[in-house]
C-alpha positions in Angstrom: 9.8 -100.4 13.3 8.8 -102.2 10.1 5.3 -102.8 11.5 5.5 -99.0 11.6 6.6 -98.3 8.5 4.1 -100.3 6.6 1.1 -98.6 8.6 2.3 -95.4 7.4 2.7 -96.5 4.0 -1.0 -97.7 4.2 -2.0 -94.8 5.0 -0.3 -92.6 2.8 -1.6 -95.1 0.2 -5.4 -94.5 1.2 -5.6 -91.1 1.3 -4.1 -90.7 -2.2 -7.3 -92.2 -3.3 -9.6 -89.4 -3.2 -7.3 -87.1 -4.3 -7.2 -89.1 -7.3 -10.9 -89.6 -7.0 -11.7 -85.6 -7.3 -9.5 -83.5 -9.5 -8.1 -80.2 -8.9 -9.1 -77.1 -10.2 -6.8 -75.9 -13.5 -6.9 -73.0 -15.5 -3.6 -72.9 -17.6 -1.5 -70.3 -16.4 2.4 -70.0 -15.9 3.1 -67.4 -12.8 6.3 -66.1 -11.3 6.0 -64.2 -8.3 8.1 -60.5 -8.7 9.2 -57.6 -6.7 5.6 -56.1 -6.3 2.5 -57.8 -4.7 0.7 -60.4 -7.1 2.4 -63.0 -9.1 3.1 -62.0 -13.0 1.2 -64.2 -16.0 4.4 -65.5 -18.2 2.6 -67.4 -20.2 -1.3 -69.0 -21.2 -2.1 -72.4 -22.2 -4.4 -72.2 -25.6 -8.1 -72.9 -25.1 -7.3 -72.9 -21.3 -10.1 -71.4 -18.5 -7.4 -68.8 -18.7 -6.8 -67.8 -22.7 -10.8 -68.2 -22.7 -11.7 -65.2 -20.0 -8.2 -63.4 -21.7 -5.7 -63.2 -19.4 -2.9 -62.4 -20.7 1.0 -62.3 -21.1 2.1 -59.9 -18.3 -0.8 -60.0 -16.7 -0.8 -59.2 -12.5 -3.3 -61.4 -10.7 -4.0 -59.6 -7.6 -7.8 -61.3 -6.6 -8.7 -64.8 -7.0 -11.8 -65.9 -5.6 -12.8 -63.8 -2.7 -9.0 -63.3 -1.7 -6.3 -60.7 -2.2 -3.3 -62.4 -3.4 0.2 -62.3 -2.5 2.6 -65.0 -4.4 2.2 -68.3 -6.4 2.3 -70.4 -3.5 -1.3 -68.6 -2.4 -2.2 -68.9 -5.9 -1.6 -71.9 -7.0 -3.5 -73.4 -3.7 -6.4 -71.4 -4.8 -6.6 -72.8 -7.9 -6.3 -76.5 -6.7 -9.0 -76.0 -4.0 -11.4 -74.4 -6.5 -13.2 -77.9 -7.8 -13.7 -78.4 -11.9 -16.2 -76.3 -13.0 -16.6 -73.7 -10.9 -16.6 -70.0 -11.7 -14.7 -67.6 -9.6 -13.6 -64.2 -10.4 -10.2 -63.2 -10.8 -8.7 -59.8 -10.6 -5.5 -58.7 -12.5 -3.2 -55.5 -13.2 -2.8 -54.6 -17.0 -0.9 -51.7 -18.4 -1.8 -49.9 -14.6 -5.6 -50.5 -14.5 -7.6 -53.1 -12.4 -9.8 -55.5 -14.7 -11.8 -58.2 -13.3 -12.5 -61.4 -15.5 -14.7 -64.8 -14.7 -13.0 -68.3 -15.1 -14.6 -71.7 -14.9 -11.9 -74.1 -13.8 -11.5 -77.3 -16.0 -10.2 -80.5 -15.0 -6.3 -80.6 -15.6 -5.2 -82.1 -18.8 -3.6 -85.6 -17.9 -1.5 -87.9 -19.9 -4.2 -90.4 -21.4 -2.1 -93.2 -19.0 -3.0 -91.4 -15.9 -6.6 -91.0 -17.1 -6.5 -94.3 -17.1 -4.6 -95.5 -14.5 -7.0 -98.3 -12.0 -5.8 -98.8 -8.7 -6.0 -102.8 -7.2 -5.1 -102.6 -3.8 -3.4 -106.2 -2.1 -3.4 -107.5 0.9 -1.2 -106.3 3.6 1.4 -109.4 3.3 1.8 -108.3 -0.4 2.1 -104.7 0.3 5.3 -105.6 2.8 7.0 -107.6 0.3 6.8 -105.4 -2.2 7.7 -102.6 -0.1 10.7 -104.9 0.6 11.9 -105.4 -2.8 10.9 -101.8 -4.0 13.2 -100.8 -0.8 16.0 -103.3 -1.7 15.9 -102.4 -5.7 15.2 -98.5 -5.3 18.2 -96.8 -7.2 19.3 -93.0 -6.3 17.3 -90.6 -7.9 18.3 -86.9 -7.8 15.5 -84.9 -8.0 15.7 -81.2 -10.9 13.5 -78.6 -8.9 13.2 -75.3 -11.2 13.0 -71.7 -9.9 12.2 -68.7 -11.6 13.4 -65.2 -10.5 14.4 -61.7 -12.2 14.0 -63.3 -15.5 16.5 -66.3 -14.6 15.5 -69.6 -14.0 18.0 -72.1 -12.6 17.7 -76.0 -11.8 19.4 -77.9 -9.4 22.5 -79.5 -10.0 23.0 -83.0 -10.3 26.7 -84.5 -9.1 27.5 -84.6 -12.8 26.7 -81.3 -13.9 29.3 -80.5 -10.6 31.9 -81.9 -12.0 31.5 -81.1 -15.7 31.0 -77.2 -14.6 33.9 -77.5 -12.2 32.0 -76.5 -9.1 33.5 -77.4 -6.2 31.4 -78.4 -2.2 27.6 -79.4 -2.6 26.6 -75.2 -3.4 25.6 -74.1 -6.6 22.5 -73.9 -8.9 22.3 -73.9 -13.0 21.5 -71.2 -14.9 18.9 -72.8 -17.7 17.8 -69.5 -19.5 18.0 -65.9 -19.0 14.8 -63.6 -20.0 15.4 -61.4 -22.8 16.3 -57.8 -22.1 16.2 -59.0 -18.0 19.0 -56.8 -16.0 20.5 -60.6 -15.8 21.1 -60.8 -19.4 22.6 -57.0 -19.5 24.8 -58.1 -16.6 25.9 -60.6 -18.9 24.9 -64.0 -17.9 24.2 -66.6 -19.4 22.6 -70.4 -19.7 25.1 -72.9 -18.6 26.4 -70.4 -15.4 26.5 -71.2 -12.4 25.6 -69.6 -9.2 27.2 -70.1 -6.2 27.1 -66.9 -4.2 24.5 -64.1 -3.7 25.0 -61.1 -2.2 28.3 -63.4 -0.2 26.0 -65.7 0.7 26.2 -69.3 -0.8 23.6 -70.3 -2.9 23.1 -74.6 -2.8 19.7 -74.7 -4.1 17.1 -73.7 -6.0 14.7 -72.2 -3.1 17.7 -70.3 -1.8 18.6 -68.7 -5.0 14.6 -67.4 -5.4 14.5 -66.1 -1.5 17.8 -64.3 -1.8 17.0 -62.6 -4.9 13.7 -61.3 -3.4 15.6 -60.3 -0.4 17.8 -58.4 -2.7 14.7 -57.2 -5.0 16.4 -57.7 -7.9 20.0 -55.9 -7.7 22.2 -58.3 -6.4 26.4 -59.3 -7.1 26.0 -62.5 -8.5 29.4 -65.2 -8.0 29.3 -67.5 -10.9 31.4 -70.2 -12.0 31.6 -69.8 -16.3 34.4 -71.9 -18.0 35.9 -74.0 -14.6 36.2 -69.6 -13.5 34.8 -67.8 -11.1 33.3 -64.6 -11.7 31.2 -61.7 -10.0 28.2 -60.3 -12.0 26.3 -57.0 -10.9 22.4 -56.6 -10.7 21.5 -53.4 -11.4 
């Protein structure tokens, strides 16, 4: 078993080299997917590929390099398949019309220490022990995924956050921020909510909170724990 797990951790280890080796394609966008077909722009890096060719705030990409797209996920593998400094044409839906715009993907901008960062590869002994002692020191890390979805975006929450909100079982997800003018925020929530239930159905993480709102496009009774309470909130 050990013998096992060390070739697989060898091999993991090699093939991260050439993806450190050749960089991604990145052009500087924020996207949330919506209701409709094509993700939305929400917001553009300055002096990105992206504020360069002037995509924009609100912005619908609908083509990106020879394919129709659907949702971020598509997109975003697009993107980081396209290799830095290539020009590819991208398609988006402004104020109802079609424009087509070309972007030359740059190389994504890095913290100087991963720039940097050299790899020095030992020998297989040292790799187990430090595997070892990684394994035996390793503390428990809980892991904040963020989704975005009808203008609220929620995080996982942590067994802290449980207990200071009051939420009871392993469901619920935060409520970090609500967009401005969103059918959320005229419902009346609000940043520090919880959301536990959907339509009835529990919500106990961030994924499921994003897939039942698209289920429910949008309008949706929302059971939210505010003050140790429950509540119900309506979608419209």
């Amino acid at each position: 078993m050990i013998k096992r797990v060390i070739i697989i951790m060898a091999a993991m280890f090699l093939a991260a080299i050439p993806a450190l080796a050749q960089q991604a394609g990145w052009l500087g966008l924020s996207v949330e997917d919506q209701k409709d077909t094509g993700p939305i722009v929400r917001s553009v890096e300055p002096d990105s590929p992206a504020a360069k060719a002037g995509i924009k705030e609100g912005d619908v990409i609908i083509y990106f390099n020879n394919e129709n797209i659907i949702g971020v996920q598509q997109l975003t593998r697009l993107i980081r398949e396209t290799p830095v400094g290539r020009t590819v044409e991208m398609r988006v839906r402004r104020d109802g019309r079609e424009q087509s715009v070309q972007l030359t993907t740059e190389a994504s901008r890095l913290p100087e220490r991963v720039r940097n960062l050299q790899l020095n590869l030992p020998d297989v002994h040292v790799l187990m022990d430090q595997a070892a002692q990684v394994r035996r020191n390793m503390p428990r890390v809980e892991v904040s995924t963020t989704f975005v979805q009808s203008g609220i975006r929620v995080e996982q929450l942590t067994d802290q956050l449980k207990n200071f909100f009051g939420v009871q079982g392993s469901g619920g997800v935060l409520v970090s921020s609500v967009e401005t003018n969103s059918a959320a925020e005229k419902a009346g929530l609000k940043a520090g909510d919880v959301i536990t239930a959907i339509d009835g159905k529990n919500v106990r993480t961030p994924s499921d909170f994003s897939r039942q709102m698209r289920t429910a496009s949008g309008k949706a009774v929302l059971k939210i724990m505010r003050d140790k309470q429950e509540r119900e909130l309506r979608l419209d």
